[in-house]
C-alpha positions in Angstrom: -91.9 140.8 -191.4 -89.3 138.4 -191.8 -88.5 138.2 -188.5 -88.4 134.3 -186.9 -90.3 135.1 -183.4 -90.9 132.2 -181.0 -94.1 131.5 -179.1 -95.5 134.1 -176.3 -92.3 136.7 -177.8 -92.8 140.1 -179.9 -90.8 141.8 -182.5 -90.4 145.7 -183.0 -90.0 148.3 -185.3 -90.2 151.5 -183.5 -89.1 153.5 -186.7 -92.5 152.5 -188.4 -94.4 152.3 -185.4 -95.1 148.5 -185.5 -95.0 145.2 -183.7 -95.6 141.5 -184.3 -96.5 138.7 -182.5 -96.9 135.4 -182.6 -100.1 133.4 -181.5 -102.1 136.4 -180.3 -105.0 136.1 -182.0 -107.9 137.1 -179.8 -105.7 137.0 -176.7 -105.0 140.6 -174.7 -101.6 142.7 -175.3 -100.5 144.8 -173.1 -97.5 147.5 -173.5 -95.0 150.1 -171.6 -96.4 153.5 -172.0 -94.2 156.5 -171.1 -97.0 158.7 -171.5 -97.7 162.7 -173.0 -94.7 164.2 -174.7 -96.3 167.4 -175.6 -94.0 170.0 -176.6 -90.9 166.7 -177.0 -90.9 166.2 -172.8 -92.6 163.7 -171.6 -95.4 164.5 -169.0 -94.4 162.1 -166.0 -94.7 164.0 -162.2 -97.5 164.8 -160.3 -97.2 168.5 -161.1 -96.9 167.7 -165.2 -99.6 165.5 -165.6 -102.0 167.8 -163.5 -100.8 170.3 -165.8 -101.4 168.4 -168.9 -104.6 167.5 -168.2 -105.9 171.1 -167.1 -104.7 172.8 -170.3 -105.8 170.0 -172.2 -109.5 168.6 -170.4 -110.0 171.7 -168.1 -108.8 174.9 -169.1 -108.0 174.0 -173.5 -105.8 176.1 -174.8 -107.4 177.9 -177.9 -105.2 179.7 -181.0 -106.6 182.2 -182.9 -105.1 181.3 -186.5 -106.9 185.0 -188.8 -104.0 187.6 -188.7 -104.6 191.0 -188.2 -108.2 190.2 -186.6 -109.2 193.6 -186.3 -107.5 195.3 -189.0 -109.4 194.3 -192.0 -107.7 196.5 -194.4 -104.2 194.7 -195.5 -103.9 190.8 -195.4 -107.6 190.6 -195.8 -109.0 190.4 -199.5 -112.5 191.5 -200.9 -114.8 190.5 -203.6 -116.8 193.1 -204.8 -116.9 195.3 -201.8 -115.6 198.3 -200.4 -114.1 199.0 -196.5 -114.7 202.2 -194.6 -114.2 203.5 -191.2 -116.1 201.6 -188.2 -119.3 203.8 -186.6 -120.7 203.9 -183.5 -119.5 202.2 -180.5 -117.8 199.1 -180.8 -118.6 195.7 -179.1 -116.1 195.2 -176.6 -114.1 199.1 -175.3 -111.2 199.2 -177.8 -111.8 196.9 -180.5 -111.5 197.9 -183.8 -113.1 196.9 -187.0 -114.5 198.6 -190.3 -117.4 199.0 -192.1 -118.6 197.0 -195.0 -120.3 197.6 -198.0 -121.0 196.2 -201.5 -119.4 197.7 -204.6 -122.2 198.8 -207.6 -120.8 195.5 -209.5 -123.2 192.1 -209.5 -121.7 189.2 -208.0 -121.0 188.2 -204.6 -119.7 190.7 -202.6 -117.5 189.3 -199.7 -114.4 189.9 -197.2 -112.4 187.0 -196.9 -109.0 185.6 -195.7 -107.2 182.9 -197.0 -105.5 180.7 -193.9 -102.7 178.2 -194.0 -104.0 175.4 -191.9 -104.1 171.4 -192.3 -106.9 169.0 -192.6 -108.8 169.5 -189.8 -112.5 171.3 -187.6 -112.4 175.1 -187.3 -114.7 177.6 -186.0 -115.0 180.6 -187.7 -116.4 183.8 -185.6 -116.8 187.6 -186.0 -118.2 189.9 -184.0 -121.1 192.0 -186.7 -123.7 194.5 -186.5 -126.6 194.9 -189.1 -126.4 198.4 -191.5 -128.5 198.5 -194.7 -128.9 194.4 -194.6 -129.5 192.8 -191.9 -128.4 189.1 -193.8 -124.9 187.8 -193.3 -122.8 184.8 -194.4 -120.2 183.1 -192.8 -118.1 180.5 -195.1 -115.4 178.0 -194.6 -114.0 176.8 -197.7 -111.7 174.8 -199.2 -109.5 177.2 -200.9 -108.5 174.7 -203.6 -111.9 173.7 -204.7 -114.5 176.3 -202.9 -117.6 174.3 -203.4 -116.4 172.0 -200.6 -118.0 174.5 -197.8 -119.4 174.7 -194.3 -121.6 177.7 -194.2 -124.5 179.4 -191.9 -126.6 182.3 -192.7 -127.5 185.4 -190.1 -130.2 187.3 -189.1 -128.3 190.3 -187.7 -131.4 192.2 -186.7 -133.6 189.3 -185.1 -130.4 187.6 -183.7 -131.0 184.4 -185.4 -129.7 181.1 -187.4 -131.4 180.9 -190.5 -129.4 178.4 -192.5 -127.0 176.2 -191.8 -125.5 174.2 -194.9 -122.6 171.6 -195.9 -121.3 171.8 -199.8 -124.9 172.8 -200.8 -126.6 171.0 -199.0 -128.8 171.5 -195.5 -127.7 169.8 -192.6 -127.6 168.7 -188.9 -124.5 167.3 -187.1 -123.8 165.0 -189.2 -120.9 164.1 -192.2 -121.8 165.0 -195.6 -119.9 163.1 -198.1 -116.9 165.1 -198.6 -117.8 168.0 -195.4 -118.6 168.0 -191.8 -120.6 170.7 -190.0 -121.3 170.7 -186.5 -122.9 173.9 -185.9 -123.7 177.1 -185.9 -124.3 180.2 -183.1 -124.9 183.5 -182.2 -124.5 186.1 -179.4 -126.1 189.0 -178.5 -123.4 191.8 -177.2 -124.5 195.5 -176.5 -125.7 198.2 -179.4 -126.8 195.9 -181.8 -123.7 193.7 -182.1 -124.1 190.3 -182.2 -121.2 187.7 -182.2 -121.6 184.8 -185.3 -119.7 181.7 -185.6 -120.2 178.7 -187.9 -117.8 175.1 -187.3 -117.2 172.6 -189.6 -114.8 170.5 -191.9 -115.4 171.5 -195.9 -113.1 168.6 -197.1 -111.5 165.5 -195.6 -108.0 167.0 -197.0 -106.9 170.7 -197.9 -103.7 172.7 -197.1 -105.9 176.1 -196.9 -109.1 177.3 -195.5 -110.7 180.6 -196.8 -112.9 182.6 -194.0 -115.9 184.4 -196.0 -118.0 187.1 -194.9 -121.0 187.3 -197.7 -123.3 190.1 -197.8 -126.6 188.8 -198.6 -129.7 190.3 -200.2 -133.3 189.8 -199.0 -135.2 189.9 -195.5 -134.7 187.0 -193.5 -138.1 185.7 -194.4 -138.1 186.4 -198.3 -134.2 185.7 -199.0 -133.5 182.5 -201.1 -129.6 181.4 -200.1 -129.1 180.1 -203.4 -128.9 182.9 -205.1 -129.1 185.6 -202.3 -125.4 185.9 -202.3 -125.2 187.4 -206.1 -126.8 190.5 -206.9 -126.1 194.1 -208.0 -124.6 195.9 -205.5 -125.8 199.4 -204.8 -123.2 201.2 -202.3 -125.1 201.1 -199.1 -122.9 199.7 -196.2 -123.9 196.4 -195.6 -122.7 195.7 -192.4 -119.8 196.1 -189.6 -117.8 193.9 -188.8 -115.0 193.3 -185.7 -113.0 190.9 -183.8 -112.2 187.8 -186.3 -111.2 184.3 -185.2 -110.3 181.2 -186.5 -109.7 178.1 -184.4 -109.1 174.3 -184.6 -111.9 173.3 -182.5 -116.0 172.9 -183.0 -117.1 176.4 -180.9 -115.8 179.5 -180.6 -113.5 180.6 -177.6 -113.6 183.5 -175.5 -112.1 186.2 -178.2 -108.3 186.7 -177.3 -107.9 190.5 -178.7 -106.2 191.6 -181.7 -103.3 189.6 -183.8 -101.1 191.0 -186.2 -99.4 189.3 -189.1 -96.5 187.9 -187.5 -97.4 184.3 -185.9 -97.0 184.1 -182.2 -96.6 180.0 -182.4 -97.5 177.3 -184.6 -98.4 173.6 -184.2 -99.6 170.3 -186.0 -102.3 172.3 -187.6 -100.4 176.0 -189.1 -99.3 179.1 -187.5 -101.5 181.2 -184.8 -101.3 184.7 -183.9 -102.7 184.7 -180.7 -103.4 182.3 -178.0 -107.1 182.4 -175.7 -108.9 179.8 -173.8 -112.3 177.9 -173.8 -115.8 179.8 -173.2 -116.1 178.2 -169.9 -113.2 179.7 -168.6 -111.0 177.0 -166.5 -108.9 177.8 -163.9 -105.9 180.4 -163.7 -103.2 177.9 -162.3 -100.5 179.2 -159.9 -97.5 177.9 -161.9 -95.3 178.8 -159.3 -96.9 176.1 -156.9 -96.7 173.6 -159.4 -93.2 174.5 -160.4 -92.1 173.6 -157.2 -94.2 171.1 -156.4 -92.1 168.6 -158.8 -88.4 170.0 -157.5 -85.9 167.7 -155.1 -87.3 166.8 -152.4 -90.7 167.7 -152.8 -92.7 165.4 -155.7 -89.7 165.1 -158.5 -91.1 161.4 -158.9 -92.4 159.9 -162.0 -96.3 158.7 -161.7 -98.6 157.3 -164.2 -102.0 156.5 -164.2 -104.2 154.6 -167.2 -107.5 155.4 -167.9 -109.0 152.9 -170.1 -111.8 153.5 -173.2 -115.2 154.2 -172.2 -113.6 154.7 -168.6 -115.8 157.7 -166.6 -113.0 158.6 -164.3 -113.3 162.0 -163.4 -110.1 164.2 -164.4 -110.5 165.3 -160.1 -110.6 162.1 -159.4 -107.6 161.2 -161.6 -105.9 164.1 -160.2 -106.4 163.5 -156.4 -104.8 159.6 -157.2 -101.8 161.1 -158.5 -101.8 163.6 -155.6 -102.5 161.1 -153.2 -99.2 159.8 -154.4 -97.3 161.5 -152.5 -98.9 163.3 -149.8 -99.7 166.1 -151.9 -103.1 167.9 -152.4 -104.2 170.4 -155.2 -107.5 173.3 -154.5 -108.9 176.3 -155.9 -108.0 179.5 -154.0 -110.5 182.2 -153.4 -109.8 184.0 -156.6 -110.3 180.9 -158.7 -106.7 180.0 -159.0 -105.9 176.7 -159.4 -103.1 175.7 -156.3 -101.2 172.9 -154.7 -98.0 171.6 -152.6 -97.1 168.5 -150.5 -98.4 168.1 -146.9 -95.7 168.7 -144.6 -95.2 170.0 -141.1 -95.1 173.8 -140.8 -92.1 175.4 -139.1 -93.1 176.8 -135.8 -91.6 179.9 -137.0 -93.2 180.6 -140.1 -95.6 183.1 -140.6 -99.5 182.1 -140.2 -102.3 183.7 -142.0 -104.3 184.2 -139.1 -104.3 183.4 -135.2 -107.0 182.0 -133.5 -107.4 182.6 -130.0 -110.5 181.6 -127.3 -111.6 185.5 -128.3 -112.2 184.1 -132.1 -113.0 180.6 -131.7 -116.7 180.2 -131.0 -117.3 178.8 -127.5 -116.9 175.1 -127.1 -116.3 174.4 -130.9 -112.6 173.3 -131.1 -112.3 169.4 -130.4 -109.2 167.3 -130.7 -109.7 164.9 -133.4 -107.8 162.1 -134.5 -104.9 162.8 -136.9 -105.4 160.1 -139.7 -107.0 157.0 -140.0 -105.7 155.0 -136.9 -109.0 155.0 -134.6 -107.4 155.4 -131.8 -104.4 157.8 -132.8 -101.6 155.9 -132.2 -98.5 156.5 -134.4 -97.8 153.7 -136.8 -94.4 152.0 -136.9 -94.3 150.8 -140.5 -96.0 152.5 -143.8 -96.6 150.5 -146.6 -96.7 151.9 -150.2 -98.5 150.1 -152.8 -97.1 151.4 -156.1 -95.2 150.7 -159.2 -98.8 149.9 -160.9 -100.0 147.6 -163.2 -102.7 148.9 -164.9 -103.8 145.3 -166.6 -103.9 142.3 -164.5 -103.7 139.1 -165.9 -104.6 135.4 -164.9 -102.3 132.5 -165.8 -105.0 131.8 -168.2 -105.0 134.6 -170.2 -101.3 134.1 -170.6 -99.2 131.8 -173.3 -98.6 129.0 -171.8 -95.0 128.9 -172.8 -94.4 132.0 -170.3 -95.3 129.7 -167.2 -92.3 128.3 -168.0 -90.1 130.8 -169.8 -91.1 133.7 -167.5 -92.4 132.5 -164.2 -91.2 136.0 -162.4 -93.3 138.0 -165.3 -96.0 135.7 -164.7 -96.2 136.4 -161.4 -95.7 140.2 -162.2 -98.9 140.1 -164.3 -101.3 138.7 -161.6 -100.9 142.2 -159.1 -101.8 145.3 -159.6 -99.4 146.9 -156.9 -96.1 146.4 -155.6 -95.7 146.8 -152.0 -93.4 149.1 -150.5 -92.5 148.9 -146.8 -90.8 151.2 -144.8 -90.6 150.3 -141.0 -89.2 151.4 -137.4 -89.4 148.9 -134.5 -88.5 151.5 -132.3 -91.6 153.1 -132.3 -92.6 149.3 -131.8 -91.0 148.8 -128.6 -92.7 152.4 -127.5 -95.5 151.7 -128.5 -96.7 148.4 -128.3 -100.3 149.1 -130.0 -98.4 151.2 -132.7 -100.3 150.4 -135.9 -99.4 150.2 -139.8 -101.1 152.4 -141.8 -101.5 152.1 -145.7 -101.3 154.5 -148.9 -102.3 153.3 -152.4 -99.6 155.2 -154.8 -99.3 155.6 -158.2 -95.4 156.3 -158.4 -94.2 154.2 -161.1 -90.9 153.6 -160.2 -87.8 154.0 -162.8 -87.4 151.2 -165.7 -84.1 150.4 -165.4 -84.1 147.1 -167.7 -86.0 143.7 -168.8 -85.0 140.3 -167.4 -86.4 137.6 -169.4 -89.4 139.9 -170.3 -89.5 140.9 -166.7 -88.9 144.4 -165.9 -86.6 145.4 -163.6 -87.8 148.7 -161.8 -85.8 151.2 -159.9 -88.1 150.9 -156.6 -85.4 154.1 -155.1 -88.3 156.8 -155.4 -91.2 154.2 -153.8 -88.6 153.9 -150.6 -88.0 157.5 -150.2 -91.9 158.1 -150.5 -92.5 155.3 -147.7 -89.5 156.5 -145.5 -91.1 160.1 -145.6 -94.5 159.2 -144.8 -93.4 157.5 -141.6 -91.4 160.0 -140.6 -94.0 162.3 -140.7 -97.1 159.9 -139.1 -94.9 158.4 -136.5 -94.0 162.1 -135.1 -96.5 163.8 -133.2 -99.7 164.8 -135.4 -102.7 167.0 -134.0 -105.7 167.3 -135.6 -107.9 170.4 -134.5 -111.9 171.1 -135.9 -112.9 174.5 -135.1 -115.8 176.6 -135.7 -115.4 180.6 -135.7 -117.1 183.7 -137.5 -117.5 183.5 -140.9 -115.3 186.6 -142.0 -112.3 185.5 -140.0 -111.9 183.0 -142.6 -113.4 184.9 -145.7 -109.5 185.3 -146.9 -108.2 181.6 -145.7 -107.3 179.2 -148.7 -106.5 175.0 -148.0 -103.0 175.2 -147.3 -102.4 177.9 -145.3 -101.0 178.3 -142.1 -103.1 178.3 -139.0 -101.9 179.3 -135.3 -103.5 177.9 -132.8 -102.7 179.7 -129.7 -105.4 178.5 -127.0 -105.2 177.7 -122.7 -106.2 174.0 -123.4 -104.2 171.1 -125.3 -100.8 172.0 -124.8 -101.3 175.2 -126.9 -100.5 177.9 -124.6 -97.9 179.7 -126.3 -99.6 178.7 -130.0 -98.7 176.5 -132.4 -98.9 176.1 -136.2 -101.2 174.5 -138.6 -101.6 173.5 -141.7 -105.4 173.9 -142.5 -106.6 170.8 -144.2 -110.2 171.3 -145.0 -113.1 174.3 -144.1 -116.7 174.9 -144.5 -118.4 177.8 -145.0 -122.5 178.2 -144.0 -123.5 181.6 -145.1 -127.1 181.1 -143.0 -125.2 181.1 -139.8 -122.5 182.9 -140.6 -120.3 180.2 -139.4 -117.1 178.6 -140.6 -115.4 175.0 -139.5 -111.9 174.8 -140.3 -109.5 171.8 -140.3 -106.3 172.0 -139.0 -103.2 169.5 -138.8 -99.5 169.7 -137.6 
């Protein structure tokens, strides 16, 4: 605050999170971001980011936060109600649960757990089948003042929502003045189970959440939820219940299985006990792909790439860019597993996944095709890399006019996006007179080594190994092969697998290896067209 800051500079103080400037009013700031730092590492290859965004966009992690979800009997609590053995056959083979009844006392009679967690939206599910009533409540509350609530009532015989309320008060998605309830579901499952859930936020502070289970009394077209949740109990089992889960999030995930009292993990929000993933499954991810994808000599480069607000990039397309990067490619696998790895030339000795021959290949559908851009194939003597992004371009106007003058190299910095890399070999020049340059946009952001005069100064080592590689690889000899066979001799064939080519035409004689770049499948002729490069 006291700080004396000349025009067009900034002051810092990282310890509070704060800067100052002077004479920005209504003019754009910009900033050095390093990025994710889930977990204390911060998320900066190819292989990371990819990663980050999956488990975080794609495939979100979920936490189940109840302990002992299926063993109702020890850390859970009652109100006026009595726990017996589970009957019949169970939701899902194996799970466990018990059977619920009210006590002969008036009041409410309930099963609840009381669950450390911070400020924040849960989802509360159980899996629940109808006994002597068919009405059942599930309640989050605010442990230190329970009439801040999120609450739905269930109709456990017609498999409906009857009520959904917010401290008292019926509601749609919206805030209430002190709750927040988004919604409210359920699921049929197999002899008369049915999977309930009810989301919300009963306060805008607590350090504990109770999860209710009410018995209710009534039919679901005569109860009154006012006062259907205290009455004179008579015995009868009420209900069975299974499978608990409590999560940070607005719906329930897929259910993970049972937890016991002893946390598996804990974040921001309290301590879980098991870990599961969204209802829409996302991909399994081949870790071992994208473990080495980002080792020496593969992809161990730092990227970035901003998205702004209100930006509808697609996380694919966000994904191919970084890929893109560095000659690298990412694809689902037959089994849904998510894979990966850098385009390279495969050894002539490695193994392929399948051979095709003149007996396989349909007749007359194999054609040379031209290895990459060039339009007439010829290899390219230089390779330029545009990289080391800037992410916000600015004009000399939208810049203080004391930096035209101060710092005319940051200026200049400012007003491009990319930096251009060049990697180059006249050799292949002199060969080959109509050798051509060919182009790659990257986002590879170089290393910060320091700031000149508000200029950075980036470490471009990383952008000139890229280049150098590139060429190496395009300048060499590069075939490109389309070819159309049967449609079950590629039923087991993922991108990235290698393809021998041994055929009497093209200099493949004796076979050669592939890498297969692309395929299509047409299941009405039984037909698939792969693509091949090496």
């Amino acid at each position: 605050i006291a700080a004396n800051i000349g025009a067009g500079k900034y002051a810092t103080c990282l310890a509070a999170g704060m800067f100052r400037l002077v004479g920005s009013n209504g003019t754009q700031v910009t900033c050095d971001l390093r990025g994710d730092k889930t977990g204390g590492t911060y998320s900066n290859t190819i292989s990371d980011i990819i990663l980050t965004v999956v488990n975080n966009f794609v495939q979100r992690k979920r936490f189940n936060r109840i302990q002992n979800s299926e063993s109702f009997g020890s850390v859970w609590a009652t109100t006026n109600a009595t726990l017996s053995a589970m009957t019949g056959s169970p939701p899902i083979v194996g799970m466990a649960g018990t059977s619920l009844a009210d006590s002969g006392a008036t009041g409410a009679h309930q099963l609840f757990q009381n669950c450390a967690q911070s400020t924040g939206m849960y989802v509360f599910s159980i899996f629940a089948k109808a006994g002597a009533s068919s009405i059942l409540r599930l309640q989050l509350a605010d442990h230190a003042g329970a009439g801040n609530n999120c609450l739905a009532d269930f109709d456990l015989a017609g498999g409906a929502v009857l009520l959904k309320q917010a401290n008292g008060n019926a509601v749609g998605p919206q805030y209430m003045s002190t709750g927040f309830i988004t919604d409210a579901g359920i699921i049929q499952y197999p002899n008369g189970w049915y999977r309930i859930w009810v989301a919300g936020q009963p306060n805008t502070t607590f350090s504990s959440i109770d999860c209710n289970v009410t018995m209710l009394l009534g039919t679901p077209g005569s109860y009154v939820a006012a006062t259907a949740g205290s009455y004179a109990g008579d015995g009868s089992i009420r209900a069975q219940v299974a499978g608990a889960m409590l999560e940070q999030y607005n719906s329930p995930a897929i259910y993970t299985g049972p937890t016991l009292t002893s946390a598996a993990g804990s974040d921001s929000y309290g301590s879980y006990y098991a870990q599961g993933l969204d209802p829409l499954l996302g991909p399994s991810i081949n870790t071992a792909q994208f473990t080495a994808m980002k080792q020496a000599g593969v992809a161990p480069y730092e990227v970035g790439f901003a998205i702004p607000a209100g930006d509808g990039t697609p996380a694919s397309s966000m994904m191919n860019s970084l890929c893109q990067s560095a000659g690298c490619w990412w694809a689902m696998d037959r089994n849904g597993q998510m894979i990966c790895g850098q385009f390279t030339k495969p050894a002539p000795g490695a193994t392929p996944a399948a051979t095709f021959t003149m007996t396989e290949i349909i007749q007359d559908q194999i054609s040379r095709q031209v290895p990459f851009s060039s339009k007439d194939g010829t290899p390219p003597y230089r390779c330029t890399l545009l990289g080391a992004a800037n992410f916000t371009v600015q004009r000399k106007s939208e810049l203080a006019s004391s930096m035209l003058t101060a710092s005319p190299m940051r200026v200049a910095w400012l007003g491009d996006q990319f930096r251009a890399i060049k990697a180059e070999d006249l050799q292949t020049l002199y060969l080959h007179p109509l050798a051509c340059e060919i182009q790659f946009t990257s986002y590879l952001s170089g290393t910060l080594s320091s700031y000149s005069s508000g200029y950075p100064i980036i470490d471009m080592t990383a952008l000139n190994t890229e280049a150098a590689r590139l060429l190496a690889l395009y300048k060499s000899r590069l075939d490109r092969y389309s070819l159309t066979v049967p449609i079950f001799y590629a039923m087991a064939l993922n991108i990235g697998n290698i393809i021998r080519l041994m055929i009497p035409r093209f200099g493949l004689d004796t076979g050669k290896n592939f890498i297969m770049v692309g395929i299509i499948e047409i299941y009405d002729t039984g037909l698939a067209t792969l693509e091949v490069l090496g």
